[in-house]
C-alpha positions in Angstrom: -23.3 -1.4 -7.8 -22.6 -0.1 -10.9 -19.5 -1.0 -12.6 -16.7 0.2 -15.2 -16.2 -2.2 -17.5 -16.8 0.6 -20.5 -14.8 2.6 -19.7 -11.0 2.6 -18.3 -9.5 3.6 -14.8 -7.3 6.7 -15.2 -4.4 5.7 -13.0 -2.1 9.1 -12.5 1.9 7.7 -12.8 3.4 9.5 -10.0 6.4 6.9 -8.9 8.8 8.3 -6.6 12.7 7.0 -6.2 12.1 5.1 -3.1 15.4 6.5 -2.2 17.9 10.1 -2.0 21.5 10.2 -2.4 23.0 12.3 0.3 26.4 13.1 1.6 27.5 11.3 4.6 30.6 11.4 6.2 31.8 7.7 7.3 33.6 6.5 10.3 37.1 7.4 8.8 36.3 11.0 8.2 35.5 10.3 4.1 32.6 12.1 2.3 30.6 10.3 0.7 27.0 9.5 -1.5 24.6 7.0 0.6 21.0 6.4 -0.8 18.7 6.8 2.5 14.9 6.5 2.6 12.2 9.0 3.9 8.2 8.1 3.8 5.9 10.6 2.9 2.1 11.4 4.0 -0.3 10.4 1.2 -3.7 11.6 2.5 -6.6 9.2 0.4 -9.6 10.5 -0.2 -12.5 9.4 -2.2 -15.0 11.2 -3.9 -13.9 14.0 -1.9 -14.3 12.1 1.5 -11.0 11.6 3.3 -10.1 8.2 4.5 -6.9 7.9 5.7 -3.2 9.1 5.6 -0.6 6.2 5.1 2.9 6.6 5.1 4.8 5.6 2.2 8.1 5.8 0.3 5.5 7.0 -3.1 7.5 4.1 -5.5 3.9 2.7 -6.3 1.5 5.4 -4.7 -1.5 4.3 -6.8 -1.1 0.0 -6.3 -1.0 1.2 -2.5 -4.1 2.9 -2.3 -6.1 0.7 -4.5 -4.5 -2.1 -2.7 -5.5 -1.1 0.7 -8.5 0.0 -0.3 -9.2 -3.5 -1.5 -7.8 -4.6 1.3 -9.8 -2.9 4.1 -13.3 -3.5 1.9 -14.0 -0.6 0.5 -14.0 -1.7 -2.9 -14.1 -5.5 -4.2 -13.6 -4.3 -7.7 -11.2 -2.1 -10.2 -14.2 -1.6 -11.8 -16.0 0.3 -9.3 -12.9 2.9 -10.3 -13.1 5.2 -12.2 -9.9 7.1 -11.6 -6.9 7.0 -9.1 -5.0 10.3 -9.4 -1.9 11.0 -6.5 -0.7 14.4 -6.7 2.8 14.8 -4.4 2.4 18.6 -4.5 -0.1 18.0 -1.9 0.6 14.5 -0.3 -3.2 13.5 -1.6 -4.7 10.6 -3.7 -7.8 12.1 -5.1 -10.2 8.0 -5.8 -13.0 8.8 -7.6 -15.9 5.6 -7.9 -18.3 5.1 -10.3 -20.7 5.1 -8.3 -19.8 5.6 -4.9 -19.2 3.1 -2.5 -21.8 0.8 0.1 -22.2 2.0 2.8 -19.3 4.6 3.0 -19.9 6.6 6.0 -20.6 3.3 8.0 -17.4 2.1 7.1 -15.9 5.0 8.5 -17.3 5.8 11.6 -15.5 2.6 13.4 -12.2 2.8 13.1 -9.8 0.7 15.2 -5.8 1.4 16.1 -3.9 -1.9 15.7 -0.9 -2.2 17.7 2.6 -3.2 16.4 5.1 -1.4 14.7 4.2 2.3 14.1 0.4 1.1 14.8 -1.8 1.1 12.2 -5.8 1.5 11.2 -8.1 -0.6 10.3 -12.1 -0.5 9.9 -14.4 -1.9 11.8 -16.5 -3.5 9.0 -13.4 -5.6 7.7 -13.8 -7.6 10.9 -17.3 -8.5 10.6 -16.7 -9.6 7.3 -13.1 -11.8 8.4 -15.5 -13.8 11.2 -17.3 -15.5 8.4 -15.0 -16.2 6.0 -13.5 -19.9 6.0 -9.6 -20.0 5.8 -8.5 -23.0 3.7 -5.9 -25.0 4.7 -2.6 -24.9 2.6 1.1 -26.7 3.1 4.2 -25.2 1.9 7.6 -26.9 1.4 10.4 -25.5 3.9 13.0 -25.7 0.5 9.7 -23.4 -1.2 9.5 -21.0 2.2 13.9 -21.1 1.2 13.5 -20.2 -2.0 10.7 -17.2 -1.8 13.2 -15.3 1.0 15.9 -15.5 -1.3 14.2 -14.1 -3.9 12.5 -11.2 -1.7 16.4 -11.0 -0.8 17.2 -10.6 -4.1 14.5 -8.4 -5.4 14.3 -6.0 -2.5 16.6 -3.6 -4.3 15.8 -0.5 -1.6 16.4 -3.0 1.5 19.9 -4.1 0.0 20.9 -0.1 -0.8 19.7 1.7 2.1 19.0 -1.0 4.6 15.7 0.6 6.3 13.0 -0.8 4.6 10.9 -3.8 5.3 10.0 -6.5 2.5 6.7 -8.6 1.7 5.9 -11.2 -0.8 2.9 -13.2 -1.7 3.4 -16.3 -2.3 0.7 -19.1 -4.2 2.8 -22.1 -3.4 4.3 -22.6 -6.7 
């Protein structure tokens, strides 16, 4: 695979608020502003090939989409990037590779529907790949496991305004 290390990724910038204001009316009867969430569509495609449509609140549109493309093995590599563009006129992130990607159409052809909340999709490729990789063992203090849901607490800035959001971390032990 050829790779990008002449060149950089264009990345587009196109961070939403991850929240509106809007007038509510309270349980006494009083207007007032209340910051509430609503997820878009973003429809990925690359090099013209559409992938998938994930829902998302669009404050990091372009980490998401290289992220789970990462994630579901498409790429290993920013470098097999050569740009990331979102474009919230039409609910799209337009990935174009440097030089496409392994065994694309493969990749897509087995899709699978996970079950939990609001279901989600996977590929089947990513599972082949998960049955031979070793998972090492690690240990984490319960005062560490303390200390990184405080801080997701304290950092989740959406959760704490509008309440409807779910939070993540990863977490290296230290």
């Amino acid at each position: 695979m050829v790779s990008n290390k002449t060149k950089k990724l264009i990345i587009s910038k196109s961070k939403r608020p991850p929240s509106n204001e809007i007038e509510v009316i309270d349980e006494y009867g009083d207007k007032r502003c209340f910051p509430i969430t609503g997820e878009l569509p973003l429809t990925i495609y690359v090099d013209k090939k559409e992938v998938v449509t994930l829902m998302t609140l669009g404050h990091y549109p372009e980490s998401l989409v290289i992220g789970y493309l990462r994630n579901q093995g498409f790429i290993n590599s920013l470098d097999e990037l050569e740009s990331v563009q979102v474009d919230w006129d039409t609910n799209s992130a337009a990935v174009k590779t440097v030089n496409g990607i392994d065994k694309f159409e493969n990749k897509l052809t087995h899709k699978i529907v996970t079950s939990g909340c609001g279901q989600g999709t996977t590929f089947g490729g990513i599972w082949d790949e998960l049955k031979n990789k070793e998972i090492k063992s690690s240990k984490l203090k319960q005062s560490t496991i303390y200390k990184m849901l405080k801080l997701l607490h304290d950092k989740n800035e959406v959760y704490r305004s509008s309440g409807a959001v779910h939070g993540c971390a990863l977490c290296d032990g230290n």
